[in-house]
C-alpha positions as CSV (number, residue, x, y, z in Angstrom):
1,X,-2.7,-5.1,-24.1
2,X,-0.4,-8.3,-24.7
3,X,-1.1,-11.1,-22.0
4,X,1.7,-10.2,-19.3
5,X,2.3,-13.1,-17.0
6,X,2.6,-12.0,-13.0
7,X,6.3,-11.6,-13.2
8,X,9.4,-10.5,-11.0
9,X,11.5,-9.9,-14.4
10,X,10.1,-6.8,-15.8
11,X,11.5,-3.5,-17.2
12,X,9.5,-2.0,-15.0
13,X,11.0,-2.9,-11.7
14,X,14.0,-1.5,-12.5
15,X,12.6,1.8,-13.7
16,X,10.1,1.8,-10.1
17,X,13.7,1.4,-8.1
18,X,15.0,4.1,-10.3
19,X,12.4,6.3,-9.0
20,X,13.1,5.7,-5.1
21,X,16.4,5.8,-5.1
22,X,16.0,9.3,-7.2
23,X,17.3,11.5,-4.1
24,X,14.3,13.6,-4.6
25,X,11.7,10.8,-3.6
26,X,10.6,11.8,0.0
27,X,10.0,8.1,1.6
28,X,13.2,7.0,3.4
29,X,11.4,4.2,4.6
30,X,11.4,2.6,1.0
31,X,14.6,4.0,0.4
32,X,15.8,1.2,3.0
33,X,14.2,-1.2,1.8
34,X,15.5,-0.8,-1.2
35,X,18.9,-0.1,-0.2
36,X,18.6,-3.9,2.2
37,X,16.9,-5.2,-1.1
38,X,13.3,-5.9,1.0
39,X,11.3,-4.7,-1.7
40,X,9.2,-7.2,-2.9
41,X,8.3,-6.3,-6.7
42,X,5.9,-7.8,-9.4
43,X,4.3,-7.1,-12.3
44,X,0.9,-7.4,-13.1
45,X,-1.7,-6.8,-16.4
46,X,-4.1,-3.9,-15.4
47,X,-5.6,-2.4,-12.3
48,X,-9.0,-2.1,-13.9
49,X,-9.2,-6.0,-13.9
50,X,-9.0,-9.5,-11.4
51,X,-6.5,-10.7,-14.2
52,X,-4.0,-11.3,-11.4
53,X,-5.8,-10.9,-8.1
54,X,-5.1,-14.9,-7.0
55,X,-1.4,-13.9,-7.8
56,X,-1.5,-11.2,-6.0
57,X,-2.9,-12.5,-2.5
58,X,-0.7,-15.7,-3.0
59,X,2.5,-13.1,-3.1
60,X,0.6,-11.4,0.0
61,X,0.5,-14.8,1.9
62,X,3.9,-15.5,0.8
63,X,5.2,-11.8,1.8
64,X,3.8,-12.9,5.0
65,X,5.3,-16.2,5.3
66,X,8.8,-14.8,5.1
67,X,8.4,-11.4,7.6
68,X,7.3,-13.8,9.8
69,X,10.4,-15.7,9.2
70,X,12.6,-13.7,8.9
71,X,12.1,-11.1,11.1
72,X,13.6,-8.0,9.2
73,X,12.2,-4.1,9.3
74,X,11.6,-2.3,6.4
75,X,10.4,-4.7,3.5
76,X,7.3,-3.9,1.3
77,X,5.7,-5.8,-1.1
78,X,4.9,-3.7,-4.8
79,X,2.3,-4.7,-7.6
80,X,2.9,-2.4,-10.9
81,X,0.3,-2.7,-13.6
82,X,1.0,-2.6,-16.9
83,X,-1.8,-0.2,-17.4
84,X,-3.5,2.1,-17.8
85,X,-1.6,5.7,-18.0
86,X,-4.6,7.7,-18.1
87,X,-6.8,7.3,-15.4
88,X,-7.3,10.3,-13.2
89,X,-7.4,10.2,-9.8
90,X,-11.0,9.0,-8.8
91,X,-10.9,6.3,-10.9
92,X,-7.8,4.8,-10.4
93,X,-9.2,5.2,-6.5
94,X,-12.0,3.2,-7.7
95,X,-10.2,0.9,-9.6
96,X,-7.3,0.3,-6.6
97,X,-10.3,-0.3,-4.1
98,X,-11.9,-3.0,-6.4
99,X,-8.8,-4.7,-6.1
100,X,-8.3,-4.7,-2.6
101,X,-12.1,-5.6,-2.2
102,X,-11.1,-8.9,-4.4
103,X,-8.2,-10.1,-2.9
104,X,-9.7,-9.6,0.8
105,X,-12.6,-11.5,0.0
106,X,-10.0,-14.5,-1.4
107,X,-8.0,-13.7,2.2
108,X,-11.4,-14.5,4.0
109,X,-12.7,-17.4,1.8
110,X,-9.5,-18.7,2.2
111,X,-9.9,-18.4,6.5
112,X,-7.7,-16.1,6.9
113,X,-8.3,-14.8,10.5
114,X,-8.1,-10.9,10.4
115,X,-5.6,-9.3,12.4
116,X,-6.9,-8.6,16.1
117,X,-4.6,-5.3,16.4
118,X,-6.6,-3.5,13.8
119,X,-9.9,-2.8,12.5
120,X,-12.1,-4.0,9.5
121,X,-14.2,-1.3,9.6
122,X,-12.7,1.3,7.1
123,X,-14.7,4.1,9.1
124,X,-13.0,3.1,12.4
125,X,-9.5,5.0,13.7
126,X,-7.8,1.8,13.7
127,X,-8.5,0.5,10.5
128,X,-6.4,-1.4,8.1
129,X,-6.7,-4.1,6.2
130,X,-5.5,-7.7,6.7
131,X,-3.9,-10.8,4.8
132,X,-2.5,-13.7,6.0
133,X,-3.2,-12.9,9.3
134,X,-1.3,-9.3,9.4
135,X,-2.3,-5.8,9.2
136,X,-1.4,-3.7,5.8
137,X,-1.7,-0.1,4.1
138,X,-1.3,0.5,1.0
139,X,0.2,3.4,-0.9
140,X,-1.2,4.0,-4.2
141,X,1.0,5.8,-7.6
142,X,-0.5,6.6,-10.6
143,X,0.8,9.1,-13.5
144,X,-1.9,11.5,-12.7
145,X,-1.8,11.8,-9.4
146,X,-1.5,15.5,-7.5
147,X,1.2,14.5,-5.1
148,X,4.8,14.3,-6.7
149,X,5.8,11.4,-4.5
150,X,2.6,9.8,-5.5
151,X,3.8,9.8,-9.6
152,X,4.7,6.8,-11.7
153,X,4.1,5.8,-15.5
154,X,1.9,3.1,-14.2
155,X,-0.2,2.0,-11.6
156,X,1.3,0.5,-8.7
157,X,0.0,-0.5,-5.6
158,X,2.4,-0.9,-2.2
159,X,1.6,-3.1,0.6
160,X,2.8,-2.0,4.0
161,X,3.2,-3.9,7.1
162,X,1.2,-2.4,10.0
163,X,3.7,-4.5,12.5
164,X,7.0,-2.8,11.3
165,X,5.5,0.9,11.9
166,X,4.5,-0.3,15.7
167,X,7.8,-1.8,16.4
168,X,9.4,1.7,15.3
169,X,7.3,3.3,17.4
170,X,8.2,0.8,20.4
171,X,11.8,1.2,19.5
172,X,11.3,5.3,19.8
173,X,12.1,5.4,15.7
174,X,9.1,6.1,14.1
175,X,8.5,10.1,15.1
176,X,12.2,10.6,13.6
177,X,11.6,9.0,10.3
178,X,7.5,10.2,10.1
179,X,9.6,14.1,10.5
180,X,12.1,12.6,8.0
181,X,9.7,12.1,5.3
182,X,7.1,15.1,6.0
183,X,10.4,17.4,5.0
184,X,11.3,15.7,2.2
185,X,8.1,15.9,1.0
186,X,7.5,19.4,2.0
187,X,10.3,20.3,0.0
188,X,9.4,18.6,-3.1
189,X,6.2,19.3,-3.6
190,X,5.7,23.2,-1.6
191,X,3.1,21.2,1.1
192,X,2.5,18.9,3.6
193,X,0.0,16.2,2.2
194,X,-3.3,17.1,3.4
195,X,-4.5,13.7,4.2
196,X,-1.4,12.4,6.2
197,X,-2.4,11.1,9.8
198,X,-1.5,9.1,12.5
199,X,-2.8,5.6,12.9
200,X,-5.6,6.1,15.6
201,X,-6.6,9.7,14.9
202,X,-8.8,8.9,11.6
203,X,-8.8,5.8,9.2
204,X,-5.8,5.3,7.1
205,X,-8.4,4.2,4.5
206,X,-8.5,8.1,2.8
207,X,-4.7,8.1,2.6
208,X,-4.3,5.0,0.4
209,X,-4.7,6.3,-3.5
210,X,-2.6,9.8,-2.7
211,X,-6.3,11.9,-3.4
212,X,-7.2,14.7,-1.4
213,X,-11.0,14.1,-0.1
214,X,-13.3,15.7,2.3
215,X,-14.8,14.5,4.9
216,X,-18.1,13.4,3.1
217,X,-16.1,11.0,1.2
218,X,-17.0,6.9,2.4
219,X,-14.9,3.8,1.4
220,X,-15.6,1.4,-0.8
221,X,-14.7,-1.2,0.8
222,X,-16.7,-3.9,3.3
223,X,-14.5,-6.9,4.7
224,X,-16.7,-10.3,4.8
225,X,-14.7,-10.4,8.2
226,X,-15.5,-6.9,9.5
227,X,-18.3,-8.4,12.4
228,X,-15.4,-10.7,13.5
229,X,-12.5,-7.7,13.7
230,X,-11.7,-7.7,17.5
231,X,-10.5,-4.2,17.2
232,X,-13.8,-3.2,15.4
């Protein structure tokens, strides 16, 4: 694999729009950020290494920076890799959660206080994770996974706001658009996702890389800032 730089200027981007504006793709949450042009997009080397983590959490800290500033609903923040194409669905789990491990322990190295709204402790109801200072999820796509809406070439990784879903909750909006999606989804791919769930009912933690697990399955994931966690 050639040396990629992190870069915002990449075939790529314009091929992962392509594939949310597709009026099959369930999400309409992304679908407005993409139609406000709130999707933050780069492009990194490979999910299977920490070629670009400092890059990533400096664009984390920077996504941060300006939600803060400018106040807006309905902006994400979306790494593609470069590669691989051919991981199946456990390891690019694996290899997604490595990631996250590394650019948390930058976030708390860095002293990065973790957001008191949420948990550290992936086991805990209110978990998600934290940089900067705010609350994310993250939605994993990979070409192999099971769920449609889950498919790209590539790996990508998309970091979520935890804030933006509680203000559409305050605001009344976030039942409409949760029903909005779970049809669209329904109807592309025959079923409801399995492992969908509202934050507080079980840890957002099993829904991140799209795979269905039981409830044997642990995260691999520990937070240098999980004794700390208010919420935990």
């Amino acid at each position: 694999m050639p040396n990629s730089p992190f870069t915002e200027n990449h075939m790529l981007i314009d091929q992962f729009h392509a594939s949310i504006a597709d009026q099959d793709f369930p999400c309409v949450g992304a679908k407005a950020a993409l139609a406000r042009n709130q999707i933050k997009t780069v492009v990194a080397r490979s999910i299977t290494s920490g070629w670009n983590d400092l890059e990533m959490h400096a664009a984390l800290l920077e996504f941060v920076a300006n939600y803060r500033a400018e106040d807006k609903l309905f902006q994400s923040l979306a790494v593609i890799f470069e590669g691989p194409d051919d991981l199946d669905e456990a390891t690019f789990e694996a290899n997604m959660w490595d990631r996250i491990q590394s650019i948390a322990d930058k976030d708390a190295w860095l002293g990065q206080d973790y957001d008191h709204r949420v948990s550290a402790d992936p086991n805990h109801p209110h978990f998600s994770l934290s940089f900067g200072g705010e609350a994310f999820f993250v939605v994993g796509l990979h070409p192999k996974a099971s769920r449609p809406a889950r498919r790209f070439p590539v790996p990508v990784m998309v970091f979520n706001l935890h804030d933006q879903f509680e203000r559409l909750r305050a605001e009344g909006r976030y039942e409409k658009l949760r029903g909005a999606i779970l049809d669209r989804d329904m109807a592309m791919a025959g079923s409801i996702n399995p492992m969908l769930s509202r934050h507080g009912d079980l840890s957002e933690a099993r829904q991140y890389s799209g795979r269905v697990v039981g409830t044997e399955w642990r995260c691999p994931f520990s937070d240098p800032r999980k004794e700390q966690s208010d919420a935990a």
